[in-house]
C-alpha positions as CSV (number, residue, x, y, z in Angstrom):
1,X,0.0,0.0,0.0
2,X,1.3,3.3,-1.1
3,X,0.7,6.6,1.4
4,X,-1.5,8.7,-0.9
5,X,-0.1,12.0,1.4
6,X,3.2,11.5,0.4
7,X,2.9,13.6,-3.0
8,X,1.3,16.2,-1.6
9,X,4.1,17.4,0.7
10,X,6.8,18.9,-1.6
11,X,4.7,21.6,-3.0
12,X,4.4,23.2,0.5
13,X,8.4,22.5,0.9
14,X,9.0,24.6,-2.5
15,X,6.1,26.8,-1.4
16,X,8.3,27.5,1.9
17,X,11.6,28.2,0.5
18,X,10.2,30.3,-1.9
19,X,8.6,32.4,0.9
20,X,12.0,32.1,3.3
21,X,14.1,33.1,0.6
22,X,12.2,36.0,-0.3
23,X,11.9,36.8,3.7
24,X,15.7,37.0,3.9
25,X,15.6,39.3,0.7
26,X,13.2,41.8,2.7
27,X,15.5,41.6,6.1
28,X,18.4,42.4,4.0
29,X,16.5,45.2,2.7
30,X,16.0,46.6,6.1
31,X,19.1,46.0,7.5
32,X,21.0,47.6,5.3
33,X,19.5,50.5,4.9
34,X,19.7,51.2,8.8
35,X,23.8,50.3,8.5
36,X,26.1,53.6,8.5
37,X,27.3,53.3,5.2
38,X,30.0,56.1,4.2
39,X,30.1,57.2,0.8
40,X,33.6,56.8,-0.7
41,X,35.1,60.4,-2.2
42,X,38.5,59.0,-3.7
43,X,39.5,61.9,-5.8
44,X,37.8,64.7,-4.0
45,X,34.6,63.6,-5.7
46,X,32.0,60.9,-5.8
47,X,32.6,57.7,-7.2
48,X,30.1,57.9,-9.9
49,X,32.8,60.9,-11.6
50,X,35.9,59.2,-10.5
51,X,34.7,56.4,-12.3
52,X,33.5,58.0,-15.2
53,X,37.1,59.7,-15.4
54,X,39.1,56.8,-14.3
55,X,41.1,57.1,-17.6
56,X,42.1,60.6,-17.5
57,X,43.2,60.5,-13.3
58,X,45.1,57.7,-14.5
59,X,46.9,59.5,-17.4
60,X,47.4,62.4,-15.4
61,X,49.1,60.9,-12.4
62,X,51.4,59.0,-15.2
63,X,52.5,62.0,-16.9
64,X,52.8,63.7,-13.2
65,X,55.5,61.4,-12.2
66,X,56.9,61.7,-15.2
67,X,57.9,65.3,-14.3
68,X,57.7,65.6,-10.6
69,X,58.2,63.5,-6.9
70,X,56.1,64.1,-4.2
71,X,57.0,62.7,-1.1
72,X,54.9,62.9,2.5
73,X,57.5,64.3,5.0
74,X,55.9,64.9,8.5
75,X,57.6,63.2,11.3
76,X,54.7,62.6,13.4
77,X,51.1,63.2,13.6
78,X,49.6,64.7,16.5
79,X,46.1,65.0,17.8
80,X,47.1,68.4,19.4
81,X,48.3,70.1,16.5
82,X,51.3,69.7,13.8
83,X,52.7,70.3,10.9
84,X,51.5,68.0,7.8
85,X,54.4,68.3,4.7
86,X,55.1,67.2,1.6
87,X,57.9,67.9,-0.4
88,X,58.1,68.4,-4.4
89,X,60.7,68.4,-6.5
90,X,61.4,67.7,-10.0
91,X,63.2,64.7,-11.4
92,X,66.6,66.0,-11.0
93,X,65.9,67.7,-7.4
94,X,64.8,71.3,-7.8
95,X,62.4,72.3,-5.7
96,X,58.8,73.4,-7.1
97,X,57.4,76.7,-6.4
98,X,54.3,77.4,-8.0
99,X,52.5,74.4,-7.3
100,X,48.6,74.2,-6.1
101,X,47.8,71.8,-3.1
102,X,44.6,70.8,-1.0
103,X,44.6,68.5,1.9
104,X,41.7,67.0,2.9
105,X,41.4,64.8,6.4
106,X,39.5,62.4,7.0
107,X,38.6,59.2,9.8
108,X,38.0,55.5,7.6
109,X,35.0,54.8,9.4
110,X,33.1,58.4,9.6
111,X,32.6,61.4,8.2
112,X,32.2,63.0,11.3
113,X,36.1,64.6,11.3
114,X,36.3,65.3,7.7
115,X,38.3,68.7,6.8
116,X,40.1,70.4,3.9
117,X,42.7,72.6,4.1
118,X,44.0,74.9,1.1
119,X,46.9,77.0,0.5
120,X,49.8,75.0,2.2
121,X,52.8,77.6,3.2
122,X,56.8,77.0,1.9
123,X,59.1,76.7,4.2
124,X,62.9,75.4,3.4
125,X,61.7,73.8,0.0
126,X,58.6,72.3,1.4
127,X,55.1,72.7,1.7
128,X,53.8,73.1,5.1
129,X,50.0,72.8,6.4
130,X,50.4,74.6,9.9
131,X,48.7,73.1,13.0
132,X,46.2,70.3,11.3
133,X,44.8,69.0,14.2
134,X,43.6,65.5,14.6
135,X,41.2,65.5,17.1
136,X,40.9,61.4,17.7
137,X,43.7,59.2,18.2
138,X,44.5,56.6,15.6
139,X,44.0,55.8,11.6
140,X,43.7,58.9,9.4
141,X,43.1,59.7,5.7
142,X,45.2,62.1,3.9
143,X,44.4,62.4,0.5
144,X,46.4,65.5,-1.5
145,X,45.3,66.8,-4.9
146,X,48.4,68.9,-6.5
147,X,48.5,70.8,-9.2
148,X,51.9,72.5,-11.0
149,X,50.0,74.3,-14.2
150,X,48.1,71.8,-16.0
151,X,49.8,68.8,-14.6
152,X,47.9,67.3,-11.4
153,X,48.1,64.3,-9.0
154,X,46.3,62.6,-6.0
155,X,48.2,61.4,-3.3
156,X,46.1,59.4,-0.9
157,X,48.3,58.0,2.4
158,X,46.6,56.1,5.6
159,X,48.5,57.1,8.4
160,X,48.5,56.5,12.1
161,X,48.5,59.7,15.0
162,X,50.0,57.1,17.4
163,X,53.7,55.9,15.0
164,X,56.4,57.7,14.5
165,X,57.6,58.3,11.2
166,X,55.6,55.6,9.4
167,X,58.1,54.0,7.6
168,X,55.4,52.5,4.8
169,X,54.3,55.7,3.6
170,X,56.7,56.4,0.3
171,X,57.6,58.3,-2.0
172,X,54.1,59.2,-4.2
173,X,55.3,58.0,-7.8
174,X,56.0,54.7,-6.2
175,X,52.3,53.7,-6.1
């Protein structure tokens, strides 16, 4: 004797996968769109345009190093106050003048401590944002857009308030 009840159970199994998979679809939903999700800005701008211009950043960082060096010189970063510098130079060592820089700050995880700072001063052949304060302890941004005429560059470094001289932040053509 066969169990006649036996074919009727997998529709209601299919029946409720189909309505647990679409359950998990809607608490993903939800979820996520309570979750603190920070836009990324990578190139001073949103995505979308870094995206859509990844071609010409690319081109113009090449032909950048090509010309210049950039190089992150601050000792130490402070949550007090200090002095964030970079130094640029051509190929063969002279120092450049007339270049263009903005500095803008920023925390991985929020946008809470996000700053820019313009118009970087020169002293002894490098540029020189006075007193940037870093007002939490720990991993910071610094992302540097540089211009010399028509030529320009990003230079995006993760540092740390708490090291000394990080020893893994290099010269900018070497990334």
């Amino acid at each position: 004797m066969k169990n006649k009840n036996s074919g009727r159970l997998w529709p209601y199994a299919i029946g409720g996968a189909i309505t647990l998979v679409f359950g998990f679809c809607v608490a993903t939903v939800i979820v996520t769109s309570k979750a603190d999700i920070q836009e990324s800005d990578s190139y001073m701008t949103h995505y979308q345009d870094a995206d859509a211009k990844a071609n010409e950043l690319i081109k113009s960082r090449i032909a950048f190093d090509k010309k210049y060096k950039l190089k992150y010189e601050t000792e130490k970063l402070s949550e007090n106050g200090c002095d964030v510098k970079y130094s640029l130079t051509t190929l063969d060592g002279k120092p450049v003048k007339n270049a263009k820089m903005l500095l803008a700050i920023s925390r991985p995880e929020v946008e809470t401590y996000n700053k820019t700072i313009k118009n970087p001063i020169i002293e002894n052949n490098l540029y020189v944002f006075n007193d940037v304060k870093f007002p939490k302890a720990g991993v910071w941004n610094l992302l540097l857009k540089v211009n010399v005429g028509n030529d320009s560059r990003f230079y995006d470094i993760k540092t740390d308030t708490r090291i000394k001289h990080d020893r893994s932040v290099k010269e900018a053509s070497t990334y």
